[in-house]
DRENLUMVEX-860477 format. One record per atom (N, C-alpha, C, CB): x, y, z. Coordinates in steps of 0.05 Angstrom, whole numbers, plus 5000, padded with zeros to 4 digits. Glycine has a CB too. Example, Ala and Ser with C-alpha at 12.3 -4.5 7.8 and 13.67 -1.06 7.14 Angstrom:
526448865156 524649105156 526449345156 522649115181 525749555142 527349795143 525850015157 528249885114 
***
This chain:
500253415091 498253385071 497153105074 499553425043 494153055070 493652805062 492252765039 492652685080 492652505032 491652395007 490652045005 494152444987 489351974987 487951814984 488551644956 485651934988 490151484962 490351294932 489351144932 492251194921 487951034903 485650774895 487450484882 482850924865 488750334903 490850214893 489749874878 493050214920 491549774864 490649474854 491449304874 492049364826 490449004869 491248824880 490148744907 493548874879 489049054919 487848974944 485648724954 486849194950 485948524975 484248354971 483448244999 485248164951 484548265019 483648285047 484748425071 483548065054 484848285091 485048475124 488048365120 482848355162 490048125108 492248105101 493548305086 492447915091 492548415072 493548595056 493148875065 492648555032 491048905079 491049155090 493149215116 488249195097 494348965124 495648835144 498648975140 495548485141 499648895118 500848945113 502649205102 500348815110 500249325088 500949595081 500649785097 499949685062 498549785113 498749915147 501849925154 497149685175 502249695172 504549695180 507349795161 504549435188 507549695134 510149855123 510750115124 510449835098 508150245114 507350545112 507550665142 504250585100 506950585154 507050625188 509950615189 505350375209 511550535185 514550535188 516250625173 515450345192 515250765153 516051005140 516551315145 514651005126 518451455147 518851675154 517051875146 520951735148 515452105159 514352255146 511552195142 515652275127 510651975144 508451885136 506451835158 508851675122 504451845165 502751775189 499051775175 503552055216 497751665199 495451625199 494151525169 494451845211 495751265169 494551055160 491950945153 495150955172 490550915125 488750765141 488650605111 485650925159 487250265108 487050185085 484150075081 489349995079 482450085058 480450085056 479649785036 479950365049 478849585044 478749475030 476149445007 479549315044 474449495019 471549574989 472049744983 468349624991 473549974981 473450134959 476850174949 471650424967 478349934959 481449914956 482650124951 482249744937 482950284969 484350584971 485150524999 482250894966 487950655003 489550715023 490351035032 491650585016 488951175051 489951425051 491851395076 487751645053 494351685079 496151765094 495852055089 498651645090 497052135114 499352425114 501852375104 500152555144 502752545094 505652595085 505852855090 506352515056 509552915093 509553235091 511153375069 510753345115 511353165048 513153305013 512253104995 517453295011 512753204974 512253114944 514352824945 513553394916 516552834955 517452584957 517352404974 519252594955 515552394996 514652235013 512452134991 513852365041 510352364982 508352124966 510051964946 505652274946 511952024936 512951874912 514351644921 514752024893 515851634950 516051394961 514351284975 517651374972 511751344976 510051124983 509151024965 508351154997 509251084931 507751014914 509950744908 506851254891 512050724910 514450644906 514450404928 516550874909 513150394949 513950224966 511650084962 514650304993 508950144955 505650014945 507249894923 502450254935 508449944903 509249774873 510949574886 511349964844 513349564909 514349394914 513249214929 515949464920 510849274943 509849084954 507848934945 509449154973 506849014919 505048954904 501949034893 505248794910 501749344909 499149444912 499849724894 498049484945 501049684868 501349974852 498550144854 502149914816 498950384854 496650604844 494750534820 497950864835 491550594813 491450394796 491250674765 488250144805 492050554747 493050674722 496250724721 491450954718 498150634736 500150544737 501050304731 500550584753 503150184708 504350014695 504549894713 506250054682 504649554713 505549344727 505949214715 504649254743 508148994726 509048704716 507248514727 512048614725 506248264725 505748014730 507248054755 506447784708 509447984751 510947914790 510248124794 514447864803 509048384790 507948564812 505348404827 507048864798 503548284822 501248144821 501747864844 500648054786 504147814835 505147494853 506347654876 508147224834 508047924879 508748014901 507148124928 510048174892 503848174922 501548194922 500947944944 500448194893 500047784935 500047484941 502847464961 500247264908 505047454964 507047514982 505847615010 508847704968 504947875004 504648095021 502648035029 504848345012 499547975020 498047805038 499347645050 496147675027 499747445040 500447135069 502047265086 502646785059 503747515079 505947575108 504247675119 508747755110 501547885109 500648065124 497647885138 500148345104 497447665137 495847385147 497147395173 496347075128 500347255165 501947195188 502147285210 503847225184 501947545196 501947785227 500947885236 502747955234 498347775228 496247905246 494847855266 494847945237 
***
């Protein structure tokens, strides 16, 4: 299956940097892609709990789904995940 989530926080090629690559190293999950003008990230998955752990691994990294609850340090974890996803690119 694929799908298309419209996530927060998104803010450059660092961040798209980054969620590429996690999601990419996730089981189950493939063809990647992150969009930064219209801040949506789509994948394949092949179960209901693959999407729910990718929604799960976007909150940990700081790019929750948007109409999904967040904390402040969700926002600073964000900021994290850019500069690593800077780093490595």
């Amino acid at each position: 299956m694929k799908t298309i989530l419209k996530i927060q926080n998104l803010k450059c090629g660092g961040c798209a940097n980054i969620i590429t690559n996690k999601l990419s190293d996730s089981e189950n999950i493939s063809d990647v892609t992150v969009d930064n003008e219209n801040d949506t990230v789509s994948f394949s998955y092949i179960n209901e709990d693959d999407l729910l752990n990718t929604k799960t691994t976007l909150t940990k990294l700081g790019y929750p789904v948007i109409g999904d609850k967040y904390a402040l340090t969700t926002k600073a974890k964000s900021l994290v995940s850019c500069a690593l996803g800077r780093l490595n690119n």
